[in-house]
C-alpha positions as CSV (number, residue, x, y, z in Angstrom):
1,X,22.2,-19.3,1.5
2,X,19.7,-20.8,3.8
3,X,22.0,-24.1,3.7
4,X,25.2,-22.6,3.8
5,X,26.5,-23.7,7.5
6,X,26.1,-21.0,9.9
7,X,24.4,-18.3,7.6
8,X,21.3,-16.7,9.5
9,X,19.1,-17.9,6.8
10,X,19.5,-21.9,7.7
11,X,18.7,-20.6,11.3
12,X,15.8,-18.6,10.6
13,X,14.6,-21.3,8.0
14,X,14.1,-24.0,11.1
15,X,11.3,-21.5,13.0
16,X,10.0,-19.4,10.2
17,X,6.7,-21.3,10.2
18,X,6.1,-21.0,14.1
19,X,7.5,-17.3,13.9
20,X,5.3,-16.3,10.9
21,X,2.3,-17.6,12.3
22,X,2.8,-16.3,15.9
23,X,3.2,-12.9,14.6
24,X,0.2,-13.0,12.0
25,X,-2.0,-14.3,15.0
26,X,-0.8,-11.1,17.3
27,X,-1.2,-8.8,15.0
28,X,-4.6,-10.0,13.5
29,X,-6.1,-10.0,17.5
30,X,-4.5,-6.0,17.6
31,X,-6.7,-6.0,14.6
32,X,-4.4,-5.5,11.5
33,X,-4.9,-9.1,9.6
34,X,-2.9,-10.1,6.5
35,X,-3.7,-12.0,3.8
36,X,-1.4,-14.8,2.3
37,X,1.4,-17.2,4.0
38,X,4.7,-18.4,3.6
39,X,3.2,-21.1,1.2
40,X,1.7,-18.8,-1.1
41,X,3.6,-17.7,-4.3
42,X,5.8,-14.9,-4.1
43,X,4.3,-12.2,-6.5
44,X,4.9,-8.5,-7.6
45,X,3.9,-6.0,-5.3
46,X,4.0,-2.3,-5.9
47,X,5.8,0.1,-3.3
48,X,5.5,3.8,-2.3
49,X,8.2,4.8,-4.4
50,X,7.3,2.3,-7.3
51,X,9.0,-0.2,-7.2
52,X,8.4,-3.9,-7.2
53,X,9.1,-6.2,-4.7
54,X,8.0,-9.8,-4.3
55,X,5.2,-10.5,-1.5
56,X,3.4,-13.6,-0.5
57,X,2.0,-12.1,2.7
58,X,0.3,-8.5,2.9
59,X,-1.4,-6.4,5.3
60,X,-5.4,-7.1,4.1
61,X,-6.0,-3.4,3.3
62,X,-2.7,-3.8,0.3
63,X,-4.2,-7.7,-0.6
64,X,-5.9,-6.0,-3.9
65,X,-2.3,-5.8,-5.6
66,X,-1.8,-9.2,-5.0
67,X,-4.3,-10.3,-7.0
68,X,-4.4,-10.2,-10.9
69,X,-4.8,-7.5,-12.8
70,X,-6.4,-8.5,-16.0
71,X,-7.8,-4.9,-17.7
72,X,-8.0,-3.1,-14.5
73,X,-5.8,0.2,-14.1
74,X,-4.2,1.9,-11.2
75,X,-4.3,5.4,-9.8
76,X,-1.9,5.9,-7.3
77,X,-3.6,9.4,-5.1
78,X,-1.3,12.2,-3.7
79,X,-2.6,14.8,-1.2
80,X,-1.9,18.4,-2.3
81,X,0.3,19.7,0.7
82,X,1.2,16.4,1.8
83,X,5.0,16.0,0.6
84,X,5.7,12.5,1.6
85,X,3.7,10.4,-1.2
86,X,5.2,11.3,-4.8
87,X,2.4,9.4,-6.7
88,X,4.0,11.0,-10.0
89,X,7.2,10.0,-9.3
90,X,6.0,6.1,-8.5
91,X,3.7,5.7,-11.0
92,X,6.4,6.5,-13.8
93,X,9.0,4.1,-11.8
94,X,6.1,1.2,-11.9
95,X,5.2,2.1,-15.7
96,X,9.1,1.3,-16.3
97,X,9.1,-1.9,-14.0
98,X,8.9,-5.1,-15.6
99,X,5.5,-6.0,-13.8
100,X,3.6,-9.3,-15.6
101,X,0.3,-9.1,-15.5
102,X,0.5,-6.0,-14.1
103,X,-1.8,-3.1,-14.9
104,X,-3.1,-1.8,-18.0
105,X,-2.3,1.7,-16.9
106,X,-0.9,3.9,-14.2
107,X,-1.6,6.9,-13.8
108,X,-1.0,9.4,-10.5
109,X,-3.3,12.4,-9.4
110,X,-2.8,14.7,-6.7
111,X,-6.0,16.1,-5.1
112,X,-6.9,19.0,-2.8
113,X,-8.8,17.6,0.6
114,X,-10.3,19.7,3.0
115,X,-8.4,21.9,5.4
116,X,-5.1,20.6,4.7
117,X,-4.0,23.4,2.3
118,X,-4.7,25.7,5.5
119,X,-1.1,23.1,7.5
120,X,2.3,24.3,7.7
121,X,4.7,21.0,7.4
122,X,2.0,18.4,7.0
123,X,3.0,15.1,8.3
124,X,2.0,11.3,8.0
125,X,0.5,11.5,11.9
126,X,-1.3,14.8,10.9
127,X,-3.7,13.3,7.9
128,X,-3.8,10.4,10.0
129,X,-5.8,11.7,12.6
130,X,-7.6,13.8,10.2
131,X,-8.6,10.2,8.3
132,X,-9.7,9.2,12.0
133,X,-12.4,11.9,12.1
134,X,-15.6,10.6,10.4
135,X,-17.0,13.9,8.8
136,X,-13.8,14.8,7.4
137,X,-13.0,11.8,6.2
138,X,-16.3,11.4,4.3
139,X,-15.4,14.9,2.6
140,X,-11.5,13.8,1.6
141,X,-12.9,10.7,0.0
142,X,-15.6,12.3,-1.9
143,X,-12.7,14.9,-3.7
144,X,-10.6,11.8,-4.0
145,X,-13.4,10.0,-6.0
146,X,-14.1,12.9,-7.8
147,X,-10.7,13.1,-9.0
148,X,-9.9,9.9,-10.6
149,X,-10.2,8.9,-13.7
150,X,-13.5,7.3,-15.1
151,X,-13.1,3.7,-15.7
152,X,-11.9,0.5,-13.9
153,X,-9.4,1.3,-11.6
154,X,-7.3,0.1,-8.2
155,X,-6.5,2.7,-5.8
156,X,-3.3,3.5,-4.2
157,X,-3.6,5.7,-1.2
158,X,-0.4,7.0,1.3
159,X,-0.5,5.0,4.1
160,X,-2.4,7.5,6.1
161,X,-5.6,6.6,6.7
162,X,-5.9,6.9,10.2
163,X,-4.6,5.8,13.8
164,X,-7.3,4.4,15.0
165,X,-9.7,3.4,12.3
């Protein structure tokens, strides 16, 4: 497509390299760095729903599920009360996903963290800013590692783990 006359491809293609790297550099000094680049190998990369898309560059927090997986599992974490992560739901969509290398297991749990059964209408900003306070975030991680599953495992979280930290 990218050499097909006219076709935004072949014009994005002459300034990708410049773009890329402009936006990798402002976003790193806002302090949100990414690992890979456009001449790393596009590989599998697992998303909230489950499915698999191919990534060569990741936010550094996600850069673990780049990586391979040789006997190492994942657990994908859903907050009780928070009904925008369906880790079920995504870990049975990746467990039917042609993923190579890929994990040797899946598996989803859903775990109660403090003061959030007590919300209405829990939202993404709400456990946010809950992951921002310091205390409470060293409680909600200590019932997440209590809930998972004894062994060698990678962790998939929501993507709420705070606004400013």
């Amino acid at each position: 497509m990218a050499r097909t006359d006219g076709h935004p491809y072949g014009r994005l293609a002459r300034d990708a390299d410049s773009a890329v790297s402009r936006h990798l550099v402002r976003v790193g000094a806002a302090g949100l760095d990414h690992a890979g680049s456009l001449a790393t190998a596009l590989a599998p990369f697992p998303t909230a729903i489950g499915a698999l898309r191919r990534a060569a560059i990741v936010p550094l927090a996600q850069a673990a599920a780049l990586e391979p997986w040789r006997v190492t599992g994942l657990v994908l974490v859903g907050i009780r009360g928070f009904p925008d992560a369906w880790p079920e739901y995504a870990a049975r969509n990746l467990e039917n996903a042609a993923w190579p290398d890929g994990p040797s297991e899946i598996r989803a749990v859903e775990v109660a963290v403090p003061g959030v059964e007590r919300l209405r209408n829990v939202g993404s900003q709400d456990l946010a800013r809950l992951f921002d306070d310091p205390a409470w975030r060293g409680r909600a991680l200590a019932a997440i590692a209590a809930a998972l599953p004894p062994g060698d495992w990678r962790v998939g979280m929501p993507a709420v783990l705070g606004v400013e930290h």
